[in-house]
C-alpha positions as CSV (number, residue, x, y, z in Angstrom):
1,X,-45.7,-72.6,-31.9
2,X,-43.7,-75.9,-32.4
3,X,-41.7,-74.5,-34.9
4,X,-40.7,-72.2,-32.9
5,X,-37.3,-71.3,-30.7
6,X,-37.9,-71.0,-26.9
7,X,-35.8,-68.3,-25.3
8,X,-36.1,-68.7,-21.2
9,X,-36.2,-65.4,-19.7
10,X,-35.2,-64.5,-15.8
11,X,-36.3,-61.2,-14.8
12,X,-37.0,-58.6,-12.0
13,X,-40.2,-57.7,-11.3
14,X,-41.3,-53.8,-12.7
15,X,-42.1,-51.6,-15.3
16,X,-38.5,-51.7,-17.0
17,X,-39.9,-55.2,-18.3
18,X,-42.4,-52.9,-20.8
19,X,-40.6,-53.8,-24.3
20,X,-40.3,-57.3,-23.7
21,X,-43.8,-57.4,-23.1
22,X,-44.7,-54.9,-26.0
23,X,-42.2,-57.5,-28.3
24,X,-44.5,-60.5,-26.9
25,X,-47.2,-58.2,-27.6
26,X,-47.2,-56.9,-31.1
27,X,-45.3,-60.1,-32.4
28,X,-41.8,-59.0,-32.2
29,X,-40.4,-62.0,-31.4
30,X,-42.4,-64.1,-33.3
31,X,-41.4,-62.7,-36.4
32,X,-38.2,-63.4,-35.1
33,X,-39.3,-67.0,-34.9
34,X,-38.8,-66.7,-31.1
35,X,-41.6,-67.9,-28.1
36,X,-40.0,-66.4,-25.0
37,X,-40.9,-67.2,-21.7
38,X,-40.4,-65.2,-19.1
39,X,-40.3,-65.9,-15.7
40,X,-40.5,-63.3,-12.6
41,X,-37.6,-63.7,-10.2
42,X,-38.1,-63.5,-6.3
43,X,-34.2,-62.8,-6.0
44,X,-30.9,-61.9,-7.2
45,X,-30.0,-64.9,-5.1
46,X,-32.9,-67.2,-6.8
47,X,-31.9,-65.5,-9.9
48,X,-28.3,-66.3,-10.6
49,X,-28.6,-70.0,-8.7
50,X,-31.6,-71.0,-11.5
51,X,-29.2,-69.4,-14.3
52,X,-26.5,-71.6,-13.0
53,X,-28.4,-74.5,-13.1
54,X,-29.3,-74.0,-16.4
55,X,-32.8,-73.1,-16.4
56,X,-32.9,-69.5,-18.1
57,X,-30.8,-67.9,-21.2
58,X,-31.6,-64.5,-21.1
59,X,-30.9,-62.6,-17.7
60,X,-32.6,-59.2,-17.3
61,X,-30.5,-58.2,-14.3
62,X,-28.8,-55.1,-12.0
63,X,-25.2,-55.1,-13.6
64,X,-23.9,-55.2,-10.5
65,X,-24.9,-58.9,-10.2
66,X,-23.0,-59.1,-13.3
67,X,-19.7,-57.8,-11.7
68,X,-20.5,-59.3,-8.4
69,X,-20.9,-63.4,-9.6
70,X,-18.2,-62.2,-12.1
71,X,-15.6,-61.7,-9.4
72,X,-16.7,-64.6,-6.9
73,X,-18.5,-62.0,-4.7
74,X,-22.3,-63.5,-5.4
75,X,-24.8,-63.4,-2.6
76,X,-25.2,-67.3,-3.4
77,X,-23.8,-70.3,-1.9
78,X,-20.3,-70.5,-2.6
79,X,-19.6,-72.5,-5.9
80,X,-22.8,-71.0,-8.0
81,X,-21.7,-69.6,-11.3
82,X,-24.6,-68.2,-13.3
83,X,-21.6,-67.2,-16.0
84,X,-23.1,-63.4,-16.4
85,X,-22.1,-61.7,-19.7
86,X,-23.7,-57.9,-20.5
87,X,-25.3,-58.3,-24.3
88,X,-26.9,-54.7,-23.9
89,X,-27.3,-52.0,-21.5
90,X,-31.3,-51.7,-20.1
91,X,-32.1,-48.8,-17.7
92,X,-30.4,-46.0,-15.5
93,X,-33.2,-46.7,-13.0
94,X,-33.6,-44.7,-10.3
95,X,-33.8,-46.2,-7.0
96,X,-36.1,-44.3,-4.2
97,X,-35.6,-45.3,-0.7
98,X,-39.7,-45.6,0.4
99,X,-40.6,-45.2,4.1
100,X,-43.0,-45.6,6.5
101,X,-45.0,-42.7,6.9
102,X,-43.7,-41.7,10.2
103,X,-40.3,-41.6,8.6
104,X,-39.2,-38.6,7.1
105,X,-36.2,-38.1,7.8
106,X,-33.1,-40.0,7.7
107,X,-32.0,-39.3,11.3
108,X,-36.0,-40.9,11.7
109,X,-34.1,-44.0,10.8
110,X,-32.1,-44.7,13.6
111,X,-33.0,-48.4,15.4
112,X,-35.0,-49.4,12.4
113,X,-34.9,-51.9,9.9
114,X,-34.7,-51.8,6.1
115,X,-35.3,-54.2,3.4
116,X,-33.1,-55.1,0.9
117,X,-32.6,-58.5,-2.0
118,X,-29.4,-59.3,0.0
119,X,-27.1,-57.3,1.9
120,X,-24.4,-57.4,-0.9
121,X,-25.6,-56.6,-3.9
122,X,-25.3,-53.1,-6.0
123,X,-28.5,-51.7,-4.8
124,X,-27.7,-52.0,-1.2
125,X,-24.4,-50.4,-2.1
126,X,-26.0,-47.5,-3.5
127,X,-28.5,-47.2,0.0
128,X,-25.2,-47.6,1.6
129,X,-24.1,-45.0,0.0
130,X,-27.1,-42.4,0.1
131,X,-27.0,-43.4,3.7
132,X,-23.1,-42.1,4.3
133,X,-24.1,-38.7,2.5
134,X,-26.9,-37.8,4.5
135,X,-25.2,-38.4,8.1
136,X,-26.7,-42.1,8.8
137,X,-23.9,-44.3,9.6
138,X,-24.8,-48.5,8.7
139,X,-24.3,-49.2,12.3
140,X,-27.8,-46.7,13.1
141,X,-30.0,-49.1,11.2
142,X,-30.5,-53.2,10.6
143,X,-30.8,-54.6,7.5
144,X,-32.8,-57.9,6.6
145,X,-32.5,-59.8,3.4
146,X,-36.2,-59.9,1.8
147,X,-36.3,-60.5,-2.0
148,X,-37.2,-58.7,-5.2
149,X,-39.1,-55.2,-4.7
150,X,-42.8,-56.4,-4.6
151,X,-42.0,-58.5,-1.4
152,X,-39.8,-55.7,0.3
153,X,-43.1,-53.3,-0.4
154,X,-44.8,-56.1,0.8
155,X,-43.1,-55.7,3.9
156,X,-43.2,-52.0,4.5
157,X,-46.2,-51.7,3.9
158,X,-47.0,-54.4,6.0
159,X,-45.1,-52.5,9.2
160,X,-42.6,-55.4,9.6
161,X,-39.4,-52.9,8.2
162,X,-39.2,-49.2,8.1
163,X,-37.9,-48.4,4.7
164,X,-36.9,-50.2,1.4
165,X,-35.7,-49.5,-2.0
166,X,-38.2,-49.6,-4.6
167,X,-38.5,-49.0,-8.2
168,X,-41.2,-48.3,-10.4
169,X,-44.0,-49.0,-10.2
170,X,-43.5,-49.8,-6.3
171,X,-42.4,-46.2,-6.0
172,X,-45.5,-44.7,-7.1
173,X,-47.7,-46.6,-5.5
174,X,-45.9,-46.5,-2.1
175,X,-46.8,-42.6,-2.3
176,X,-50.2,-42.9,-3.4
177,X,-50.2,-45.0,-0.2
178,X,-49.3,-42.8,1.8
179,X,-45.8,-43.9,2.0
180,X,-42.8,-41.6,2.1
181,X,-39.8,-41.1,-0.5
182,X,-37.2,-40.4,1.4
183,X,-34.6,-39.8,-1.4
184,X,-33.7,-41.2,-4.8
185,X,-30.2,-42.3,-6.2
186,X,-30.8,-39.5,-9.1
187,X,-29.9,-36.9,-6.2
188,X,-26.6,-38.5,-5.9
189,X,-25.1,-40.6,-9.3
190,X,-25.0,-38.4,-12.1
191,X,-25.1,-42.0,-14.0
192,X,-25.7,-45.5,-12.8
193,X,-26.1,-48.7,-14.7
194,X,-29.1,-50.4,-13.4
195,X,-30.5,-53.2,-15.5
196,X,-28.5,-54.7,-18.1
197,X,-30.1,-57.6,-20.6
198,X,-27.4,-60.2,-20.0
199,X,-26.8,-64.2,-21.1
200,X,-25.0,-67.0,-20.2
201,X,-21.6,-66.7,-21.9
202,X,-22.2,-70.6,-23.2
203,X,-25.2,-70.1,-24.3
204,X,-24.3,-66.6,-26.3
205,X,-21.4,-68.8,-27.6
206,X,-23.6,-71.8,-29.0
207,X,-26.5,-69.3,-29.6
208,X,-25.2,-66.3,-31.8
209,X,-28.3,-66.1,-34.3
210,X,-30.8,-67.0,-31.3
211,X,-29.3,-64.2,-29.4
212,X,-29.3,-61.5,-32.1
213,X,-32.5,-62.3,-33.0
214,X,-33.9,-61.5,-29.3
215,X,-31.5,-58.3,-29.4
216,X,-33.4,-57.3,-32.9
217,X,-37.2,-58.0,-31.4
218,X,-36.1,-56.5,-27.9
219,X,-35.3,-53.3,-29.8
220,X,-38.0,-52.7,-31.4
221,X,-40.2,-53.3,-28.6
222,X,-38.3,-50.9,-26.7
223,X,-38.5,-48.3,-29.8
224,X,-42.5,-49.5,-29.6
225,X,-42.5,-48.4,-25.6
226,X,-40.6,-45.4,-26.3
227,X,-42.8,-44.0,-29.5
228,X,-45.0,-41.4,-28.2
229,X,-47.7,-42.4,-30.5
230,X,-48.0,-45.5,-28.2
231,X,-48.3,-43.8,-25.1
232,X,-51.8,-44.7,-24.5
233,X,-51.1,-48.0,-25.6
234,X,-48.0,-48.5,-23.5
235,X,-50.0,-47.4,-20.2
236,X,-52.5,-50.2,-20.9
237,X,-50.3,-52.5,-21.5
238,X,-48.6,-51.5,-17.8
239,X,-52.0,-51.8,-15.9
240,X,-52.7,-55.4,-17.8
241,X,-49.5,-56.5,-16.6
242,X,-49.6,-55.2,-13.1
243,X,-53.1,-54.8,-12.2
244,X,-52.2,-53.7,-8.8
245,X,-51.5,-50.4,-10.0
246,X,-54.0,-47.6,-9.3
247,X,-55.0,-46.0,-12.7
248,X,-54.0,-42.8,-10.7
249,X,-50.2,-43.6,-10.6
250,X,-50.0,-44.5,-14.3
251,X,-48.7,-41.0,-15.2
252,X,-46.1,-40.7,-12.6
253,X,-45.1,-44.0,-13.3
254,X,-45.6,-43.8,-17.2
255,X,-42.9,-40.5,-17.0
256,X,-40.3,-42.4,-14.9
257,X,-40.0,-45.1,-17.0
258,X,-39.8,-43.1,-20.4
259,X,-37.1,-41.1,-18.8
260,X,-33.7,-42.1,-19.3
261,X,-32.4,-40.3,-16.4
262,X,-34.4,-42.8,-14.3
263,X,-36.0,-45.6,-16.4
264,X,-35.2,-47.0,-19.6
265,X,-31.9,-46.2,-21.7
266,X,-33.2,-45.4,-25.2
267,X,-32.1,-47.9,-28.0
268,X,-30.2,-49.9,-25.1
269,X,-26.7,-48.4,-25.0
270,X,-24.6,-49.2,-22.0
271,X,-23.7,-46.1,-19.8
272,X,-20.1,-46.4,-19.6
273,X,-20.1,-44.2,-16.9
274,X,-22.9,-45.6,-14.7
275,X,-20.8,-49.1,-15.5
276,X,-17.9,-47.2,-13.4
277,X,-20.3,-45.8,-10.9
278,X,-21.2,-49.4,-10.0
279,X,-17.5,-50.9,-10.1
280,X,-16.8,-47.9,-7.6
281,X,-19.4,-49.1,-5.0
282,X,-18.9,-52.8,-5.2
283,X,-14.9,-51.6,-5.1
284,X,-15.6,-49.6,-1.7
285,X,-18.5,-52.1,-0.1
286,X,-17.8,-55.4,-1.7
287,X,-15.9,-57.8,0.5
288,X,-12.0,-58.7,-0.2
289,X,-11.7,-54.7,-1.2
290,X,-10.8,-55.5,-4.6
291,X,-10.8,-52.4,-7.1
292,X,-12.6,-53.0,-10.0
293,X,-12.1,-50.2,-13.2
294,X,-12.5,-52.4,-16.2
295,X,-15.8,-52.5,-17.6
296,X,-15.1,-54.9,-20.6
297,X,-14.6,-57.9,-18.7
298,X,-18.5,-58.1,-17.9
299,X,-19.2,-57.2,-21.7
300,X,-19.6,-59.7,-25.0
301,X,-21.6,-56.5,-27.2
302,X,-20.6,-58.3,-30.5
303,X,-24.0,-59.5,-30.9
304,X,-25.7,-56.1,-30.0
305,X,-23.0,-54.3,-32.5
306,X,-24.1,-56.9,-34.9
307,X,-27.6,-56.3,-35.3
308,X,-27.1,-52.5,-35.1
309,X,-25.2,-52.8,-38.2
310,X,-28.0,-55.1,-39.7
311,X,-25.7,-58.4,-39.7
């Protein structure tokens, strides 16, 4: 492996990490002459200060984060810089706001508490939203900054707040523990730009042929994940990667994932439109009221462009 280059890899816990895991898997990135590490983040807040300090190249991110550290609006202390640039688009991902079971409603809300990363990133924007829509104003609920998904589960499930925002797998196996879905962003954002495979701008800019190369194994673990002759393969791989999963919630989870309208974007496009969806929120919820419309500023897709065209 000496010969090898190391790409460090930040990432969110969940199922959208499938093709980096089938490109570890079936030697992707190897050919490549890549060894990529990934590393699980707890935060977007641990996530963007590690970045900053240099300890990760390759972000796999909500491109909100991207928007949000872009324009000096990051949930870290003040100064932090994780210098987010979009290489590729990742997932729509749908977000489900999971409940206790004794909430079903959202008026059964009112005087609880709900989990989020932090209180100003892009997913709490879209809860925000949802929230406004169905009649529950912010002021009818408390918020409390937890982490990444598995520790807001964590702490539903544990009785300690009354709803969260989950994706897969968490979603699925919320219900199949008797948890409630309360509603999913699907029901209210035609598109929405959830992940996005991002970099470091320096390190893109000293890194060309090290990034395409990750862009060229990426995709063809994502085609791997995608293939339908690999379904069977794809689920194991899942359940060896998340063993907390009940074989039970494979399928459910298995058909979110593969869907573009609520997991994975096929061949890793950006949705220009979801992009917009998320510089409207952050726009309307994100402090200093600044209105964001261009997309391009978060965006360096020359390397992505590149490989598509075999270069």
């Amino acid at each position: 492996m000496s010969d090898l280059k190391t790409v460090r890899v930040i990432a969110f816990p969940g199922a959208p990490n499938l093709p980096t895991f089938a490109a570890m898997e079936q030697g992707f990135f190897a050919e490549e002459e890549l060894q990529v590490d990934v590393t699980l983040t707890p935060s977007s807040v641990a996530q963007a200060e590690k970045t900053a300090a240099g300890e990760f190249d390759i972000v796999f991110t909500a491109f909100d984060n991207v928007v949000a550290y872009g324009e000096g609006q990051g949930a870290t202390a003040e100064g932090v810089n994780p210098d987010y640039v979009v290489l590729m688009g990742a997932t729509q991902l749908e977000l489900a706001i999971v409940t206790a079971p004794e909430v079903k409603t959202y008026e059964d809300l009112k005087g609880r508490s709900i989990a989020l990363d932090a209180l100003t990133t892009g997913f709490a924007f879209v809860l925000f939203d949802m929230m406004t829509k169905s009649g529950l104003k912010r002021e009818d609920v408390t918020f409390a900054a937890v982490g990444a998904t598995p520790q807001r589960w964590q702490s539903v499930k544990a009785g300690e707040h009354a709803a969260t925002l989950a994706i897969e797998p968490f979603t699925s196996i919320a219900k199949r523990s008797g948890f409630n879905v309360l509603d999913v962003s699907s029901n209210h954002f035609h598109s929405y730009q959830g992940g996005a495979i991002a970099a470091r701008r320096a390190y893109a800019a000293e890194n060309p042929e090290t990034v395409k190369a990750f862009i060229r194994a990426y995709l063809k673990g994502l085609a791997w994940t995608l293939h339908d002759a690999n379904r069977e393969a794809t689920a194991a791989l899942l359940q060896s990667k998340m063993p907390d999963i009940q074989p039970a919630a494979v399928p459910s989870i298995m058909a979110s994932l593969l869907s573009p309208r609520s997991g994975l974007t096929p061949g890793s496009d950006i949705l220009p439109e979801g992009m917009k969806a998320v510089l409207d929120l952050r726009s309307r919820y994100g402090k200093g009221g600044k209105q964001l419309t261009d997309i391009e500023k978060y965006l360096d897709l020359s390397f992505f462009e590149a490989v598509k065209q075999g270069k």
